[in-house]
C-alpha positions in Angstrom: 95.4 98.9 128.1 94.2 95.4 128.6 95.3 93.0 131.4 96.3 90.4 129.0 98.5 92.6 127.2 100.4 94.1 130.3 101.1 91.0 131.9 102.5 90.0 127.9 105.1 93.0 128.4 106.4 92.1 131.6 106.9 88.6 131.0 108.7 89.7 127.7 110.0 91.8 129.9 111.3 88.7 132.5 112.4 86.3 129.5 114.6 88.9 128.3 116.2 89.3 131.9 116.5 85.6 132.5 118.1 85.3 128.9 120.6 87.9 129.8 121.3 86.5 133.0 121.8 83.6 131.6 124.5 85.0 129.3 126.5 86.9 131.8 125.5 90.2 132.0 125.8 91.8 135.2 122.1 93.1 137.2 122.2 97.1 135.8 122.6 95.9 132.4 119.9 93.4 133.0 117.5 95.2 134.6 118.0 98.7 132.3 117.4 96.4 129.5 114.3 94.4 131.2 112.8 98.3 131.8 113.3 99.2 128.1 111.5 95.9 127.1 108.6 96.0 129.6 108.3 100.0 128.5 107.9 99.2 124.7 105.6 96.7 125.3 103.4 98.6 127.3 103.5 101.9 125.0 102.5 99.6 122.2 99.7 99.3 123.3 98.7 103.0 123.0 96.0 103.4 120.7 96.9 106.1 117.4 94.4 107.2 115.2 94.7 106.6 111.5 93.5 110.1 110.7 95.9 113.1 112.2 92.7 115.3 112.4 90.8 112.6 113.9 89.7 114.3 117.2 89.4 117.3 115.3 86.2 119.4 115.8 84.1 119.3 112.7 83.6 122.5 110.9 80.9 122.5 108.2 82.4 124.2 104.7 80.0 126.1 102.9 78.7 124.3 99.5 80.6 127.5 97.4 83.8 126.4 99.4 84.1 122.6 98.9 87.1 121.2 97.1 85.6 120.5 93.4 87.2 118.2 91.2 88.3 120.8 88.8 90.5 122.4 91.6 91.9 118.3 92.7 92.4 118.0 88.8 94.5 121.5 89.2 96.1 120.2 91.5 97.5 116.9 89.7 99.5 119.5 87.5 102.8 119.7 89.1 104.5 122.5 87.6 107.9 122.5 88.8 108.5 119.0 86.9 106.2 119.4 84.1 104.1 115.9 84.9 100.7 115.4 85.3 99.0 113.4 87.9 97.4 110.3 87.4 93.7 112.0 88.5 93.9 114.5 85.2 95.6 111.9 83.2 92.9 109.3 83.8 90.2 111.9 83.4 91.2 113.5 79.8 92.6 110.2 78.4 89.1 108.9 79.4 87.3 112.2 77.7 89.1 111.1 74.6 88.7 107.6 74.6 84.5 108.9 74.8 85.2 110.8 71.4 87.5 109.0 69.8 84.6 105.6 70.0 82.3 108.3 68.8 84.3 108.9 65.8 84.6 104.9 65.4 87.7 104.9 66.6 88.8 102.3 68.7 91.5 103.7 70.7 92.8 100.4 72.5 92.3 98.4 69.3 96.4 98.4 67.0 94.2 98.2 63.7 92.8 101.6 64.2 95.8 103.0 65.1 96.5 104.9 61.9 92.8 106.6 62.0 93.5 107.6 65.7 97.2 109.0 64.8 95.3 111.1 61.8 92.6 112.6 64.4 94.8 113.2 67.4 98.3 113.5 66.5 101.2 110.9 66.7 101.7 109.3 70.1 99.6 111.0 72.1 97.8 108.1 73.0 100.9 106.2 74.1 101.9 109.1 76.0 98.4 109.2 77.8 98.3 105.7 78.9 101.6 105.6 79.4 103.6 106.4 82.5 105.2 110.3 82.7 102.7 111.9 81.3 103.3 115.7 81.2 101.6 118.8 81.2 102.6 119.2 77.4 100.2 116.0 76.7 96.9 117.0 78.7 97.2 119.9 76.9 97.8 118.0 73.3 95.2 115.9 74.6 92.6 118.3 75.5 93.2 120.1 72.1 92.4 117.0 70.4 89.6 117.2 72.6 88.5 120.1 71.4 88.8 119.1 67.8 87.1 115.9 68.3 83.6 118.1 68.0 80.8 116.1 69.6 78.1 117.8 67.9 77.7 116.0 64.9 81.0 114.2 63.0 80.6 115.8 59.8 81.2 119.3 60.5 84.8 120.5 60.2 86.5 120.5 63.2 87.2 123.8 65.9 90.5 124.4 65.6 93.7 123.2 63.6 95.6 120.2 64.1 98.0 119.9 67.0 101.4 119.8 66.3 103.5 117.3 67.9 106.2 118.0 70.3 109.3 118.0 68.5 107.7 121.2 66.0 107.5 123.0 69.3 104.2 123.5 71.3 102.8 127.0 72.8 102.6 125.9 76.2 100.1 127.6 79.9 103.7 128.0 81.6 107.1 129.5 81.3 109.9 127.2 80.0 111.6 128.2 82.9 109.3 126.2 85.5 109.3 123.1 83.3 
């Protein structure tokens, strides 16, 4: 606590039983409030860490027991509402933006929009940059992933076209936790 800022509470502390005073109130009232004033001003100036664990003693965690971003991504997946977080969403759509320029596809760019409907399915892409992106689309999304083979672009692709949402989609979890 600094010197400055104690004598700032109890004059805060005076003004405010002057003022009352000076309104009428009788001496408890006054100096009850005065008390509360002068006892806010001087617990504000308590110092709180930003970090709860901040005096925390530091525990070294073993390189096979570090968080890796595959588990943070897992966690993004909230499967009690069926949406995904914006880590995994910014992740895949980013993945697919990476095949769909090596295909020639421009996937920001409304010309190409067509071509990019005919490789990854209608609206995915919408969906993905889009807010309330769900589970249903990382999964669409990393399908069309997989599809989108890397290797060389004239070589058929690894697995069959997605199909959209309204023909049904075989989904990780049970309908009942969507």
């Amino acid at each position: 606590m600094s010197v400055r800022r104690t004598l700032l509470a109890v004059g805060a502390a005076g003004v405010a039983a002057l003022a009352l005073l000076g309104f009428g109130f009788t001496w408890p009232f006054v100096i009850g409030w005065s008390l509360l004033i002068c006892a806010v001003g001087l617990l504000g100036q308590l110092m709180m860490p930003l970090e709860p664990g901040f005096d925390a003693p530091r525990i070294e965690a073993e390189p096979d027991r570090r968080p890796t971003e595959i588990s943070r991504m897992a966690w993004a997946l909230n499967t009690h509402t069926g949406f995904a977080g914006q880590q995994i969403t910014r992740r895949v759509s980013e993945i697919l933006r990476h095949r769909l320029l090596r295909q020639g596809v421009d996937p920001d760019d409304p010309t190409d929009r067509a071509h990019r409907t005919a490789l990854i399915g209608p609206d995915l892409w919408d969906r993905l940059t889009g807010s309330g992106t769900t589970i249903i689309d990382i999964e669409r999304a990393l399908d069309a992933v997989d599809r989108l083979n890397p290797a060389s672009p004239g070589e058929p692709p690894l697995a069959p076209p997605a199909p959209t949402a309204a023909e049904g989609w075989p989904s990780l979890f049970r309908r009942s936790r969507r």
